[in-house]
N, C-alpha and C positions, 0 to 999 in steps of 0.2 A: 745656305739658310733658305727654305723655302717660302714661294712670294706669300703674305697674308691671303685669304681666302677673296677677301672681296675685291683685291687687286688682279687676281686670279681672273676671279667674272669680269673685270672691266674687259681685260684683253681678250678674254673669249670672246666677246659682243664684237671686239674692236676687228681682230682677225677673218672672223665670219662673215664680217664685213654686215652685219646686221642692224642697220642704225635706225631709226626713226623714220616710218611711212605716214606722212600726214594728207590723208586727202577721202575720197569717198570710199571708203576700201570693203572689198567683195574678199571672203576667204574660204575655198573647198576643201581647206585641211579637217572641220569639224563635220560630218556629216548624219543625218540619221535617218531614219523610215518612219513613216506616220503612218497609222494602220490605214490611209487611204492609197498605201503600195508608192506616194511618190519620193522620192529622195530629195529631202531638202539640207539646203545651208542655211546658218545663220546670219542674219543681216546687222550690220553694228548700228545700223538705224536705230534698231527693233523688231522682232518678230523673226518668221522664219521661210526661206525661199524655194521654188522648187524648180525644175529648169526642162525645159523639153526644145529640141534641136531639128532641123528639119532641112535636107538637103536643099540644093538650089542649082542654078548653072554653073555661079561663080562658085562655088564650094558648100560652105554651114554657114547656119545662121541658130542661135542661141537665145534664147530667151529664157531671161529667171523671173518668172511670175509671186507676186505678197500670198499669201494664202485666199486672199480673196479672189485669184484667179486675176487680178488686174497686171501689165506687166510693169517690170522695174529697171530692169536693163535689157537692150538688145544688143547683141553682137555678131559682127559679122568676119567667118575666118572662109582662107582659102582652101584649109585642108581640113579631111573627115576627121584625126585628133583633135583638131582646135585647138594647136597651136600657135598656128598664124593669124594674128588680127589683119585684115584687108576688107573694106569698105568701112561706111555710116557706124556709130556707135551714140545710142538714146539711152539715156536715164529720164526716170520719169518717181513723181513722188506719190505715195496713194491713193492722191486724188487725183490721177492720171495727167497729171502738169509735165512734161517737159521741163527737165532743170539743167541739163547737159548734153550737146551734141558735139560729135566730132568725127570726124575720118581718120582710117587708120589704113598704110599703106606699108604690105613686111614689116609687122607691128611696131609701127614708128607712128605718132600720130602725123600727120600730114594732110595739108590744106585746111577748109574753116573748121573754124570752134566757136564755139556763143554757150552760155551759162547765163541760166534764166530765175527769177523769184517765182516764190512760189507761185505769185499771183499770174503768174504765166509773162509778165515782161522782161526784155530785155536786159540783165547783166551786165554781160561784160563780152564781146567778140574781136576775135582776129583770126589769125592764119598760120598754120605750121610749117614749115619743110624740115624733112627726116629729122620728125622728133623736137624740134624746136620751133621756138614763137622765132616768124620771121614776119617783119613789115609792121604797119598798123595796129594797133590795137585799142579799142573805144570800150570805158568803163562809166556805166550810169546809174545816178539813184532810183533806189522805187519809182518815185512820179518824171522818172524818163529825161531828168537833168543830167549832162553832161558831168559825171566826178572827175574823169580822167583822160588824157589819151596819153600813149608813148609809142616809140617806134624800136622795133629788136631787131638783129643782127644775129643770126648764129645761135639763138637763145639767150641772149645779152641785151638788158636793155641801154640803147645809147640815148636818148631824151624822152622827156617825159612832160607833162603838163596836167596840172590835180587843179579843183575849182571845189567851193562851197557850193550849197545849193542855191543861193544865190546869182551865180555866175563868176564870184571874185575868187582872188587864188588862191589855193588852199595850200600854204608856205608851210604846215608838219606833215605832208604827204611827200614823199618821196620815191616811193616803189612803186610799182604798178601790180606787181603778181609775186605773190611768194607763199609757201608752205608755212604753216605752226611750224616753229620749231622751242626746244630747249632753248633757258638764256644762255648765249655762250656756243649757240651747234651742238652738232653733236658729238665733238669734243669735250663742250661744257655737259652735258649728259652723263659724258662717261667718269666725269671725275665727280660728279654727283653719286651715280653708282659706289665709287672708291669709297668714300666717307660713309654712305649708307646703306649700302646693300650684304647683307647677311647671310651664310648660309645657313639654315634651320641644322641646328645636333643632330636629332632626327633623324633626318635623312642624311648627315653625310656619315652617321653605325651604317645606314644601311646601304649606303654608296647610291643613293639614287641622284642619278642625274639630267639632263632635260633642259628642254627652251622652251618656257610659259611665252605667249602672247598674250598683251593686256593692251584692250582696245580704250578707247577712251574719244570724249568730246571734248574739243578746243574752244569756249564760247568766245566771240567776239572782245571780250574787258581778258583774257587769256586765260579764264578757271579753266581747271578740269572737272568734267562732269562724265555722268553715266559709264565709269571705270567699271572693265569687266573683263572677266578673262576670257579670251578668244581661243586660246588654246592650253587646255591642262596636261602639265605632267604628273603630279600631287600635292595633295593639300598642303602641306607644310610651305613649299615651293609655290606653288600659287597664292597663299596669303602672305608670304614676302615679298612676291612680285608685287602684289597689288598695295598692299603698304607702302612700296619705296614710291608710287607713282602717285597714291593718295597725298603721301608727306611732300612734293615734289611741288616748289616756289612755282607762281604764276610763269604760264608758257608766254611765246611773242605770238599772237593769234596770224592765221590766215589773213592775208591782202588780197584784195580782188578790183581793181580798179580804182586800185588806192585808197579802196574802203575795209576796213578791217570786219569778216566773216567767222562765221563757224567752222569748223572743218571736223573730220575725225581724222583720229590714227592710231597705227599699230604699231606697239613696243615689242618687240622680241628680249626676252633676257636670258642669258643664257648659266645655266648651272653647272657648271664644268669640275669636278673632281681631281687636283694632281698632288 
């Protein structure tokens, strides 16, 4: 007996291992030309990017500039592809604010990170090795009060310490750092999928098949907002992806120092045929 259709997709997503990316996410899969000859991507901010690279001692360096010419991400690789991250890595928001630094060493993050508001102050900082939050890490409000501190292990956090902005403890804070995700992981995701996700008639007369990406904002209270597809395979298929994600119960938002943030992220779904 063959499996129902949308038990089908769960396991495609599950096997591809393509689950749920929540964070500030850059994607070169969409590209286009602007008759001003530069090649931009799309930004899940808003708007559209364009990228010019420029050798160095240590290797590349990469910059994707808003259309206003102001920059938005730099990075720095050791080899002319650019696929090795190695040194500094700056985000910056259109008012030219720093919101994100970090190091990146054989594209592992390593050593400091700090993440800033917009108003240009300090977040939330600590320290990597290969890849992981190791040591310290100090999480603060806007006006520069202590919310958080914890200490990691390995990328594991082993204690932790949250405060109101008062200075007293802030006893429904528990985590210090974690991604939006679905209620349940992405486990609970995919058996959301199962009960709701459709395959369009449609398209499976005409056998088409494909992985839409559907980008989307996490607001702090966990809505989803500014849902958009990041990447088309076709219309049928894209306004199903975007439907399950539309219909799709409050997320657990982004933790940042034990304060719960915006984030975005990228859904891959996948339309599999058997």
């Amino acid at each position: 007996m063959p499996l129902p259709k949308t038990l089908l997709l769960a396991l495609s997503l599950l096997t591809a291992g393509q689950l749920t990316f929540c964070q500030r996410v850059f994607s070169q899969d969409s590209m286009y030309y602007h008759p001003d000859q530069r090649k931009y991507s799309p930004d899940p901010q808003g708007g559209w990017l364009y990228r010019t690279k420029k050798k160095t001692d240590s290797g590349m360096v990469a910059t994707y500039f808003f259309q206003s010419g102001k920059p938005h991400y730099i990075y720095h690789f050791s080899d002319d592809p650019m696929l090795i991250k190695n040194g500094e890595y700056k985000l910056y928001d259109s008012n030219g604010i720093v919101l994100h630094t970090t190091f990146y060493l054989n594209n592992k993050a390593d050593g400091p990170e700090s993440y800033y508001y917009s108003s240009g102050k300090l977040q939330a900082t600590g320290t990597n090795k290969e890849g992981e939050q190791e040591g310290e890490w100090m999480g603060y409000y806007p006006n520069g009060k202590l919310s958080g501190k914890a200490s990691y292990a390995n990328g594991k956090q082993t204690a932790a310490q949250f405060f109101l902005e008062d200075g007293t403890p802030n006893k429904s804070a528990t985590v210090f750092m974690k991604k939006a995700e679905f209620p349940g992981g992405p486990y609970g995701f995919l058996n959301y999928l199962n009960t709701t996700l459709k395959y369009p008639r449609s398209a499976v007369k005409q056998e088409i098949q494909g992985t839409v990406i559907v980008q989307f904002k996490v607001t702090k209270e966990g809505k989803l907002d500014s849902i958009s597809v990041m990447r088309s395979v076709e219309k049928s298929l894209d306004e199903e992806a975007l439907r399950d994600i539309r219909r799709s119960p409050d997320w657990e938002p982004a933790i940042l120092g034990g304060l719960p943030i915006e984030s975005w992220c990228k859904q891959p779904i996948v339309f599999k045929l058997q």
